[in-house]
N, C-alpha and C positions, 0 to 999 in steps of 0.2 A: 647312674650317670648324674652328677653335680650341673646346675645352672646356676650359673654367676653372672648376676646383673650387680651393673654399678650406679651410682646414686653421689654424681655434683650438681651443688646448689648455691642459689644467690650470689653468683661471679659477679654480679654489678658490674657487667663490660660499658666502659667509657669508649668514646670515638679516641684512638689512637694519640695519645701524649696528654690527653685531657682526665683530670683527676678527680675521683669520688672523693663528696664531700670536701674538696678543695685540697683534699692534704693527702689519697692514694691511689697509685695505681695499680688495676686490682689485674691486671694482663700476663705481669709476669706470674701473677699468681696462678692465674687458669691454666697459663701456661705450663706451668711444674705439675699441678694437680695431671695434666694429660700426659706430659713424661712420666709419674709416678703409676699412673694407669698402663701404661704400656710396659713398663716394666716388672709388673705383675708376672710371678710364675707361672699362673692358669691366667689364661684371656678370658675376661668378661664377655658372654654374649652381646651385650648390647649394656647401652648406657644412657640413661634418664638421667633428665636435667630437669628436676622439681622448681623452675621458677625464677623470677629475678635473673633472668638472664643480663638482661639490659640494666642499666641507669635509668633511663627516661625513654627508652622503647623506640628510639630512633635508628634508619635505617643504617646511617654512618656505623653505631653500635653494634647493632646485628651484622654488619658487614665485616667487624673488626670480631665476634665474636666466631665467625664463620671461619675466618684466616687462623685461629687458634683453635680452632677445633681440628682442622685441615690434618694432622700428621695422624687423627688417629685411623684405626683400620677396621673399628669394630663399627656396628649402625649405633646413631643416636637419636633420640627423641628428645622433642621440646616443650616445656608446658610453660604459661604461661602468671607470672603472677602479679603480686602489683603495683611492682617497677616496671612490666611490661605490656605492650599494647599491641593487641591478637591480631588486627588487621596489618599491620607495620610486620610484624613477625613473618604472617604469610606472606607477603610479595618479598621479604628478603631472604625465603625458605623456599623459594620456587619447589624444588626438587621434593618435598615432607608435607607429599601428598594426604597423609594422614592429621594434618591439620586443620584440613577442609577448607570451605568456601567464605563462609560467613558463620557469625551465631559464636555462640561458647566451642574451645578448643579441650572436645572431651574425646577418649578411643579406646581402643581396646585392640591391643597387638599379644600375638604369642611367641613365647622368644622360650624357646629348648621345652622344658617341661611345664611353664608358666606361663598365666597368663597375667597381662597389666593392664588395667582400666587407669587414666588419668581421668579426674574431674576438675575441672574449670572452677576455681572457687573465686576468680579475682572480678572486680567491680570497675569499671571507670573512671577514673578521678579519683578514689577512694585508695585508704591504704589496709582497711580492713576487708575480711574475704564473708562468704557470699554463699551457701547453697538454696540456692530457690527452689521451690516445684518443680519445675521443665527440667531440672538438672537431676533431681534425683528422680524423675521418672525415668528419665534416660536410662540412670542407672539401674534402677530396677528389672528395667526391660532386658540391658544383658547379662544381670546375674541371673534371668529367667531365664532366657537362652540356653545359658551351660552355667551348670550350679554344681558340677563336677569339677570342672579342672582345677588345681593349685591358683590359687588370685593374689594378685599384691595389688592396692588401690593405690597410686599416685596422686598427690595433691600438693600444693601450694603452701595454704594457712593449715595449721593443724588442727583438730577437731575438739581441743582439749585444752583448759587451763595448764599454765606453765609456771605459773606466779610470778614469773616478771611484769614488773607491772603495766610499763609501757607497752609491753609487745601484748599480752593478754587483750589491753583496750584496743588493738588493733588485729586481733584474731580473727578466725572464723567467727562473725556476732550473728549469724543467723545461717539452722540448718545440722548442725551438730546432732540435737537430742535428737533430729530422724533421721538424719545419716544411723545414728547409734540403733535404731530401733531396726533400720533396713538390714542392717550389716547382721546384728544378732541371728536373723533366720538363716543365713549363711554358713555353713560349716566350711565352705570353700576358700576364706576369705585366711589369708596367712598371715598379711601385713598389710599397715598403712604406711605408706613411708611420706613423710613432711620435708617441707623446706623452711624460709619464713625466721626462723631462728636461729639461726647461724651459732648450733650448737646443738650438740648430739643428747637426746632428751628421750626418756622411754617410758609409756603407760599401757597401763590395761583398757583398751577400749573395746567395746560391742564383739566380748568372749575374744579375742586376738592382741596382737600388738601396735600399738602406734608410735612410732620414732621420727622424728626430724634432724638431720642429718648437720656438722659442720658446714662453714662457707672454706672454701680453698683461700680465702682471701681473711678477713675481716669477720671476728665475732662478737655477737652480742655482749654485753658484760651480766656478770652474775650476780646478780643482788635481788633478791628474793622480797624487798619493801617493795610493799603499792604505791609507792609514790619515788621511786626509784628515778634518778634521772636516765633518762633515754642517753645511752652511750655507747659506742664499738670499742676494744681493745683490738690490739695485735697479737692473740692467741697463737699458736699452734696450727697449721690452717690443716685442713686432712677433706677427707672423703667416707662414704660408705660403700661398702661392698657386702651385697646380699647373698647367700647361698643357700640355694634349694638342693639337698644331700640327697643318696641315696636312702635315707632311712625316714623320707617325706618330712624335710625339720625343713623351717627357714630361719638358720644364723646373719648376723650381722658382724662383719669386724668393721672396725673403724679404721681408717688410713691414712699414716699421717705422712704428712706433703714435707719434704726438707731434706736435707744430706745433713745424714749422722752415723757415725762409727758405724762400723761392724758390716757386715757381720762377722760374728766371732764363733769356734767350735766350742760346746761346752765339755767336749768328750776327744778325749785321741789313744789311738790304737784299743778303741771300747773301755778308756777309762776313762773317768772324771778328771779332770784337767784338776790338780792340785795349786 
C-alpha cells in the first residue's frame, strides 16, 4: 500500500487584495495549487506546508490563508518559517493542536505507513534559520523513541548549500553539521523535505535525501554567482508529492500548478498512434 504525502511551500499569503512585495498576489496561486491537489488521481493522505506561510505572520494573513485552504478534504499541517510568527500562527490555528502551547513548533505525526517530524528552524526577527541544542535534543529523543518506522524530517531553511548566493547567506547558519551527524545514525530517516527556496533542488545529505520543494506562486531566480542579486521570477508554480511504495522507496514527483493540453492517448486500439 502507497502513502502519499504532499509538500506546499512558501504561499506568502497577503491579507486579501493586498500584494507581495507590492507587485503579487500570491492567493490565486495557492488557490490552484489546492484545486491541482484535489484533482490528483490517488488522494494524498495529508499535506505539509514547509513554511512561509504568511508574508508578515499576521492574523489577517493566517485568516485569508485558512479560507483557501478550506475546500480541501485531506488533514493539513503547518510549520513555521521566517516569514512566519509561531505565536500569531497558534491562536489563528485554534483547531492544530499539534502546534502546541508555546516554545518552537516542532511534532511528529504518523500519516499511513510514515512518520513526519517537523523541526522549527526559524528565528525571530531573522531571515536566516536556526538549529540550536533544545532542538536537536528534541530530536534525538524521538528518533530514540522509534528508530524503526519509515521518517521523512520536515523543515523550513534547508541544511545544505544551494549556491545561490543570497539565499545561502540566509540558510540554515547554524546546526546543519549536527543535524548531519544525528541523522547519520539513523537508518530510518527517508527524506528531508525543505521549503525556503522556492525551487525544487536535491542532495545527498547524512546517507538519504534532501530536497526543497517549489513555491505555488513565485520562484527564486537561478543564478549560481555569490554575488547574485536577490530576485523572484514568475516560473512555473507547482508542488511536491511524496510517495512511500509498496517496495519501501520514497519517490518524489513534482507538480505542476496551470491548465495545459492534454491529456492525450499515445496508443489506440493497442497501437501507437501514428
Amino acid at each position: 500500500m502507497n502513502t502519499l504525502l504532499a509538500q506546499i511551500t512558501d504561499t506568502h499569503i497577503r491579507e486579501p487584495g493586498r500584494l507581495a512585495y507590492r507587485r503579487l498576489n500570491t492567493a490565486p496561486y495557492l488557490a490552484a495549487a489546492v484545486q491541482a491537489l484535489m484533482r490528483l488521481p490517488q488522494k494524498p493522505a495529508a499535506l505539509f506546508m514547509t513554511g512561509d506561510l504568511s508574508d508578515f505572520g499576521r492574523d489577517s494573513e493566517y485568516q485569508h490563508l485558512a479560507q483557501l485552504l478550506a475546500p480541501l478534504d485531506i488533514p493539513y499541517y503547518l510549520m513555521p518559517g521566517n516569514h512566519d510568527e509561531r505565536d500569531q500562527m497558534r491562536r489563528s490555528f485554534p483547531g492544530h493542536a499539534y502546534l502546541g502551547s508555546a516554545g518552537f513548533i516542532q511534532y511528529s505525526v504518523r500519516v499511513g505507513e510514515l512518520r513526519v517530524i517537523a523541526l522549527d528552524t526559524s528565528e525571530p526577527g531573522q531571515s536566516a534559520g536556526r538549529l540550536c541544542a533544545s532542538r536537536l535534543a528534541w530530536l534525538r529523543d524521538e528518533l530514540e523513541r522509534d528508530s524503526v518506522t519509515p521518517t521523512v524530517i520536515a523543515m523550513h531553511h534547508p541544511p545544505f548549500r544551494t549556491l545561490i548566493g543570497h539565499m545561502d547567506r540566509i540558510g540554515l547558519l547554524e546546526g546543519a553539521g549536527d543535524l548531519e551527524a544525528l541523522l547519520k545514525g539513523h537508518a530510518c530517516i527517508q527524506r528531508i523535505i525543505c521549503g525556503h527556496l522556492h525551487r525544487t533542488i536535491y542532495t545527498g545529505f547524512a546517507g538519504t535525501v534532501a530536497s526543497t520543494a517549489p513555491s505555488p506562486a513565485h520562484q527564486v531566480c537561478l543564478d549560481l554567482q555569490e554575488d547574485a542579486v536577490s530576485a523572484w521570477i514568475m516560473e512555473p508554480p507547482g508542488f511536491h508529492l511524496h510517495a512511500w511504495t509498496g517496495n519501501k522507496t520514497l519517490l518524489t514527483h513534482v507538480v505542476a500548478v496551470g491548465a495545459y493540453e492534454g491529456p492525450y492517448p499515445f496508443h489506440e486500439n493497442g497501437k501507437l498512434i501514428d
